[in-house]
C-alpha positions as CSV (number, residue, x, y, z in Angstrom):
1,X,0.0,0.0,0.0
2,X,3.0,2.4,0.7
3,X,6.1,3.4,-1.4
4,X,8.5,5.1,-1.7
5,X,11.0,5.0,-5.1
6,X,14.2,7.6,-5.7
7,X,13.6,8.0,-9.5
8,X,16.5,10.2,-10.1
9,X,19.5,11.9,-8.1
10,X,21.0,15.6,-9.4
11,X,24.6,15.8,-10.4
12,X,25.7,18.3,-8.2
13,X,23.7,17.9,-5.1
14,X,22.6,15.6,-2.8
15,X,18.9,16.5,-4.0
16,X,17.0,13.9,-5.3
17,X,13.5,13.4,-7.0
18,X,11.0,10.6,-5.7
19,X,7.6,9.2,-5.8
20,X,5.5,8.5,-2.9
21,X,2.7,6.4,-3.4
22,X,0.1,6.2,-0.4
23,X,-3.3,4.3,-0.8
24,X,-4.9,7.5,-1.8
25,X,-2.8,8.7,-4.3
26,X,1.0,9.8,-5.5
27,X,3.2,12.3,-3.8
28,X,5.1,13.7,-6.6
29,X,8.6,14.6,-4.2
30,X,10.2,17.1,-3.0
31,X,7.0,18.3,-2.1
32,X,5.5,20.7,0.7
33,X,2.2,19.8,3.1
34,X,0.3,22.0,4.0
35,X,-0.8,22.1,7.7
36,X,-4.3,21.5,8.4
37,X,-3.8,21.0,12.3
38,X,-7.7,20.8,13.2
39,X,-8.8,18.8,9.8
40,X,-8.8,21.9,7.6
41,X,-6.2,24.2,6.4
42,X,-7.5,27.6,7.1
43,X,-9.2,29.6,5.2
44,X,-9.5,27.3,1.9
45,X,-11.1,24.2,1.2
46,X,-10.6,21.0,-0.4
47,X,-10.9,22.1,-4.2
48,X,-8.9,24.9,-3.3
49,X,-6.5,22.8,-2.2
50,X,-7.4,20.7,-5.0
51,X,-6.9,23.1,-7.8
52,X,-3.5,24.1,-6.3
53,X,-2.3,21.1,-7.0
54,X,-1.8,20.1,-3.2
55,X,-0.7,16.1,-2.9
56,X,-0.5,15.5,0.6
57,X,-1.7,17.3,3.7
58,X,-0.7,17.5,7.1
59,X,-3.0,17.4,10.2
60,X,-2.8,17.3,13.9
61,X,-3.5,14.1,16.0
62,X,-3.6,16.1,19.8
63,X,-5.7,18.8,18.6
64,X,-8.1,16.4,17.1
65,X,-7.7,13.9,19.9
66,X,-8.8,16.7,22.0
67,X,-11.5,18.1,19.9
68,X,-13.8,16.5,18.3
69,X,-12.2,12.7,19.3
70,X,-10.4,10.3,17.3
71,X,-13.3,7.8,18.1
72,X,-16.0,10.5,16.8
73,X,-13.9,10.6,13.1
74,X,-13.1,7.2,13.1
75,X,-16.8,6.3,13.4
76,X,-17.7,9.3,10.6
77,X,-15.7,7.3,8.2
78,X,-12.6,8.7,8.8
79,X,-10.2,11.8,8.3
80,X,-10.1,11.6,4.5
81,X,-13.8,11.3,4.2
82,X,-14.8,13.3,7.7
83,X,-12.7,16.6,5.9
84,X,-13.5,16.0,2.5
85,X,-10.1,15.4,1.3
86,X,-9.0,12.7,-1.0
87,X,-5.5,12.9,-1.5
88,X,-3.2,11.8,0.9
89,X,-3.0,12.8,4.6
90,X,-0.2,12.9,6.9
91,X,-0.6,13.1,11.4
92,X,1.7,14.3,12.9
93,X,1.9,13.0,16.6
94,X,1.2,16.1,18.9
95,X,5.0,15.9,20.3
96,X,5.6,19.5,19.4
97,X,2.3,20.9,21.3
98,X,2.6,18.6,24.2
99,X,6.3,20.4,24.3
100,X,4.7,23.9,23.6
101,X,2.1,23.5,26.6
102,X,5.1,24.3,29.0
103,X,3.6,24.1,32.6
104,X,0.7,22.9,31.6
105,X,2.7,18.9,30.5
106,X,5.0,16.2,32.6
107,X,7.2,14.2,31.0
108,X,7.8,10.3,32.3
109,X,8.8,7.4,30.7
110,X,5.5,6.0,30.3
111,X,4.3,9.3,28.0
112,X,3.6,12.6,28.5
113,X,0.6,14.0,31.1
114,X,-0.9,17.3,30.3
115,X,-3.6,19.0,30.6
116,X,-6.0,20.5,27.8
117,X,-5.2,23.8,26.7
118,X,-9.4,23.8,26.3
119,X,-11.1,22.5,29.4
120,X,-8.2,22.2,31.6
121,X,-9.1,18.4,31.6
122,X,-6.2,15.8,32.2
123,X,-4.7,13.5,30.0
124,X,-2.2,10.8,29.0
125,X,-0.4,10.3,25.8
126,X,2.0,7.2,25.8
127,X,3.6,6.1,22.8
128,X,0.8,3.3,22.1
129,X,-1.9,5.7,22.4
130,X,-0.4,8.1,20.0
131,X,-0.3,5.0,17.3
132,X,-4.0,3.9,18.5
133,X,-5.3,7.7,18.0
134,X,-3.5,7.7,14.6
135,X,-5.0,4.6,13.4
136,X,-8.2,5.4,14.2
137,X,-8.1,8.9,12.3
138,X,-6.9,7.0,9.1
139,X,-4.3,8.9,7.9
140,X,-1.7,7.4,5.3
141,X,1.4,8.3,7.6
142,X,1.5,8.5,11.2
143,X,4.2,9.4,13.1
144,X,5.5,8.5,15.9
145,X,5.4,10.6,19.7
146,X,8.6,12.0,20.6
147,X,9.8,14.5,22.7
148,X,10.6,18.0,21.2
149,X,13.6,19.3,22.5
150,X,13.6,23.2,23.2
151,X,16.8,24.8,22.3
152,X,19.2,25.9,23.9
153,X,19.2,22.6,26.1
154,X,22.2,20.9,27.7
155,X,24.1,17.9,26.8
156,X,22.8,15.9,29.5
157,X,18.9,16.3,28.7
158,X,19.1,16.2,25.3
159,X,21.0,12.7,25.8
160,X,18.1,11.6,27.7
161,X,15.6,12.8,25.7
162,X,17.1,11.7,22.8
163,X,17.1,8.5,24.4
164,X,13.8,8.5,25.4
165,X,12.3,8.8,21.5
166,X,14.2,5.7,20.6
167,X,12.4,3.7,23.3
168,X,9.0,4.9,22.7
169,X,9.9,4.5,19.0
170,X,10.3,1.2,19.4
171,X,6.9,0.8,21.6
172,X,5.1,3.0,18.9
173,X,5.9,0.2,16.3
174,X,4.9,-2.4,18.9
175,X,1.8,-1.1,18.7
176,X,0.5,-1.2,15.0
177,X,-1.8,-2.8,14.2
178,X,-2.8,-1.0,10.6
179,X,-1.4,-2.3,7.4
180,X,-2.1,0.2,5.0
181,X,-0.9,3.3,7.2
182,X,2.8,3.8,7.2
183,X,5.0,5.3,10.5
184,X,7.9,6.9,10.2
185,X,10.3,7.1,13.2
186,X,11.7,10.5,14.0
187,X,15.3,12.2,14.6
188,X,16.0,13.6,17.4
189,X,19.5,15.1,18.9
190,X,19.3,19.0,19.4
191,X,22.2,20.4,18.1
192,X,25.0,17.4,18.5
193,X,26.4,15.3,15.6
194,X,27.1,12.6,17.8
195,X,23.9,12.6,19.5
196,X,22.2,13.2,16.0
197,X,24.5,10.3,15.0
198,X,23.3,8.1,17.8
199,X,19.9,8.5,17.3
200,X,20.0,8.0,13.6
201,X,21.7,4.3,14.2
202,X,19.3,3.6,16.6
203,X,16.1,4.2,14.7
204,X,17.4,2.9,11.3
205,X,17.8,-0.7,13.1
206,X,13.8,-0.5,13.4
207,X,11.6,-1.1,10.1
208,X,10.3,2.4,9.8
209,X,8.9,3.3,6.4
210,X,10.5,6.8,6.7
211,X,12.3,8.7,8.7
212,X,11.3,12.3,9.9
213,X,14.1,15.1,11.2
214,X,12.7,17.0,14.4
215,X,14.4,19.7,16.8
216,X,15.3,22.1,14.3
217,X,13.3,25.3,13.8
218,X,13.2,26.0,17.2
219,X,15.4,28.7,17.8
220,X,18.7,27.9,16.8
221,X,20.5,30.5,14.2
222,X,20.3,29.8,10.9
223,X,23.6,28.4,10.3
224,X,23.1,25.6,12.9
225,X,19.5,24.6,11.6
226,X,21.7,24.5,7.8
227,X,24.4,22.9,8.8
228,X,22.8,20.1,11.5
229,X,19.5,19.6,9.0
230,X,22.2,18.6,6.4
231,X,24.3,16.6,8.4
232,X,21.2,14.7,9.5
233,X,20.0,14.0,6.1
234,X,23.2,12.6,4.9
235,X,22.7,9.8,7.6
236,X,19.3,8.6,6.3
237,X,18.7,5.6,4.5
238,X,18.6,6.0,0.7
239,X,16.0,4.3,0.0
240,X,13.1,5.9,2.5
241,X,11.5,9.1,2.3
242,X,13.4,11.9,4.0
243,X,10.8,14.6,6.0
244,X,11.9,17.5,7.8
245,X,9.6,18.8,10.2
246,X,8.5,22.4,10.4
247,X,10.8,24.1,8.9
248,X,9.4,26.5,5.7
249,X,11.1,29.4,5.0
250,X,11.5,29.1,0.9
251,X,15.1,29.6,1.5
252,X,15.3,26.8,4.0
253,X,13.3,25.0,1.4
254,X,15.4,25.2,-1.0
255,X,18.8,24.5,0.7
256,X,16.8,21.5,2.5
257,X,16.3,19.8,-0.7
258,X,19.3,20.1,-2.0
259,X,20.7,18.5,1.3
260,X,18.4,15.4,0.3
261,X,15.3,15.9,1.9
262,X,11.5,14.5,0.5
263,X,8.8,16.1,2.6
264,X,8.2,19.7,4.2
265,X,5.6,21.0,6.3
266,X,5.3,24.7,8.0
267,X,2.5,26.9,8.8
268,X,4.3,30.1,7.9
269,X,1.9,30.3,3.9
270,X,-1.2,30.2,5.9
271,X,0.2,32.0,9.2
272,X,1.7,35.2,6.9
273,X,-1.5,35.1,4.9
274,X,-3.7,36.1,7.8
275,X,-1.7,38.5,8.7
276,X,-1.3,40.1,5.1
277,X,1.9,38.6,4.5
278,X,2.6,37.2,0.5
279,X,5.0,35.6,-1.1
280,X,6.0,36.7,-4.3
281,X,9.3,36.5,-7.2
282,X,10.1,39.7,-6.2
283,X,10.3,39.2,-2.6
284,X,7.8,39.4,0.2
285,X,5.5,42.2,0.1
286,X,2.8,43.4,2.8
287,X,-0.6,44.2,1.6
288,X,-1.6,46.5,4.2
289,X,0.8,49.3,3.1
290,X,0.0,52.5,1.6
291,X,1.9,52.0,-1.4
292,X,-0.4,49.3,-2.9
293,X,-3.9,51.7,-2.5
294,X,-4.3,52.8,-5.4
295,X,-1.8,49.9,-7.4
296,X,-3.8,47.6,-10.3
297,X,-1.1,44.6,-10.9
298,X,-1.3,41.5,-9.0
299,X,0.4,40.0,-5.8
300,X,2.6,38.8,-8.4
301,X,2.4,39.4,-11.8
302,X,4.5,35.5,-12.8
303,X,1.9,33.7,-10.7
304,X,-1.7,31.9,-11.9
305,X,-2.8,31.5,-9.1
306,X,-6.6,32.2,-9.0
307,X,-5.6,35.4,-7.1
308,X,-3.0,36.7,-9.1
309,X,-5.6,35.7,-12.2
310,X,-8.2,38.0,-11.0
311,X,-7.8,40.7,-8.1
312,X,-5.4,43.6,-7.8
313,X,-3.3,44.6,-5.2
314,X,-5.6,47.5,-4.1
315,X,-8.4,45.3,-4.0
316,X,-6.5,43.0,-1.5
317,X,-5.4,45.7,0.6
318,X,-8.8,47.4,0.8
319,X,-10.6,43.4,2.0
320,X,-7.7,43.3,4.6
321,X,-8.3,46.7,5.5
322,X,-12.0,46.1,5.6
323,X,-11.3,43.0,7.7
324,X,-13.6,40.9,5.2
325,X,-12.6,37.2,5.8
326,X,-12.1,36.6,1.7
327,X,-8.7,38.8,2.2
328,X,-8.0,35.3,4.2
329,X,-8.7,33.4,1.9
330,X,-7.2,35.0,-1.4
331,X,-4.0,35.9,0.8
332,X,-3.6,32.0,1.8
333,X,-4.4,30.3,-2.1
334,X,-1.7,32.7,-2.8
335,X,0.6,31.7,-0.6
336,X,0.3,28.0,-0.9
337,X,0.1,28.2,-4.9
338,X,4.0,30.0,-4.2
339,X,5.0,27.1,-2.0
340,X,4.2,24.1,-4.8
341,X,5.0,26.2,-7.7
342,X,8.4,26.2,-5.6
343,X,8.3,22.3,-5.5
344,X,8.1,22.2,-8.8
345,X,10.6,24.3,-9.7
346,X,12.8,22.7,-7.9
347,X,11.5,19.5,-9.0
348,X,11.9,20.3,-12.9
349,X,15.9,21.8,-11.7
350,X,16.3,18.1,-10.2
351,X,15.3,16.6,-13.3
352,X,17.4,18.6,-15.5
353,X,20.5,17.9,-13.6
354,X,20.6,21.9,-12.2
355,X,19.3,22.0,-8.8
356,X,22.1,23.8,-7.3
357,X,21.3,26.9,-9.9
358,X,19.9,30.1,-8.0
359,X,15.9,30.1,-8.5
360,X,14.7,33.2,-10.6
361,X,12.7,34.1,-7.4
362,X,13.9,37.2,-4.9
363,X,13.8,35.0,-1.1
């Protein structure tokens, strides 16, 4: 039911160009999911997503453990059919909000005991529960828990930590019982090669069908999230699909792939859209200014998107203005149409042996 094949490596870089094939439907990689944490991405819908050209998504199993139950979706046919979404979905495991509740979470060796961010109510996720929760959503990859470590952090903790992910790893594939949903192990190690190193020998003894890079993002300056993300990825098998977790700026993107990595996820599109943020060629431009009252081109006069195609740039300044909730929307098909017309850019530059070439976009 799942796949994953390398169809062909660039010349010059460690970039690669794959196919992903999931029981509903083919990931074209390197490609970019994008995050619809409660069962939707906000502010479009399916056949926006659809018309995009969207493969794969990526939604949230704590918040939808929390709200509205992974036994209420399960019994509603689940995820796919529950969201109206066809393609392929993939769960992450709630590790990086558990970590984000501060406070609010306890970390043991059995799992990690929090309380809802909504009622205040107390819970339990152990690594079998996490599998369990995936399962019953349906999603095409799960992943398994594992515990997000907040940078800086000392050598010690991470060690332990670290260490901890392995063994509930190995619980986590203990527990499946699905067939036709794949689980990828994940990577943890803050910012040490060894300990990266460790981890990645550890997890690449257990019959993962991928393998997912966490811990980076967080913080760290941009020279250590470059220089760890790609010593990470040239530890990972060859022949399984590489995903790096979080991290989206285009630029990171692109040197991300062309350190060897499959599958991308990051809320910054849909976040930036809301707040009148696009992405564009020519550099990143914010609606709301003055500059664009009175200004007739597009967001972006090389995109076809469906906003590009058909409102102006004073028009989109005067719905954000106006606070009308299609500004939203138009922002955010924008923004995601940028972020897969950048996949397949650098798709096409992977097949044409010229991936390390600088894109004719401003980052």
């Amino acid at each position: 039911m799942f796949s994953f094949t390398v169809l062909k490596k660039d010349a010059t870089t460690k970039a690669r160009l794959g196919r992903l094939v999931t029981a509903h439907g083919v990931v074209e990689t390197p490609a970019f999911m994008p995050v619809g944490t409660q069962g939707s991405v906000k502010a479009l819908s399916p056949r926006d997503l659809e018309e995009i050209g969207c493969q794969m998504i990526l939604a949230n199993t704590y918040h939808l453990y929390l709200r509205p139950g992974a036994e209420v979706i399960r019994e509603l046919g689940g995820l796919h059919r529950f969201m109206g979404w066809e393609g392929s979905i993939l769960t992450d495991s709630g590790g990086y909000q558990v970590f984000s509740l501060g406070a609010l979470r306890k970390i043991t060796e059995e799992g990690v005991h929090f309380r809802s961010h909504l009622d205040g109510s107390s819970h339990l996720l152990t690594p079998e529960k996490v599998v369990q929760i995936q399962e019953d959503l349906g999603s095409d990859i799960a992943m398994v828990l594992d515990e997000c470590i907040p940078h800086p952090a000392t050598r010690d903790y991470v060690g332990a930590s670290t260490g901890r992910t392995v063994r509930w790893a190995e619980r986590s594939l203990k527990a499946c019982k699905r067939s036709d949903q794949a689980l990828f192990g994940i990577i943890q190690g803050g910012m040490y090669e060894d300990l990266r190193t460790e981890c990645v020998k550890e997890m690449t003894r257990l019959p993962f069908d991928g393998f997912a890079v966490g811990g980076l993002g967080v913080g760290e300056e941009e020279a250590t999230l470059s220089s760890i993300g790609a010593f990470t990825a040239g530890l990972l098998p060859e022949d399984r699909p590489r995903y790096l977790m979080g991290v989206g700026r285009p630029e990171d993107l692109i040197f991300a792939v062309r350190s060897g990595y499959d599958l991308f996820d990051c809320v910054l599109p849909t976040r930036n859209a809301r707040t009148g943020t696009l992405f564009t060629s020519k550099g990143k431009i914010n609606i709301k200014r003055a500059e664009f009252t009175n200004d007739p081109r597009p967001a972006d006069e090389s995109c076809s998107c469906y906003c590009c195609r058909h409102f102006s740039r004073a028009y989109l300044r005067h719905l954000y203005l106006a606070g009308e909730i299609l500004a939203a929307q138009l922002h955010t098909i924008h923004n995601i149409h940028f972020y897969h017309r950048l996949m397949e850019k650098l798709r096409q530059l992977i097949r044409e042996n010229r991936a390390e070439e600088t894109l004719d976009i401003v980052l």
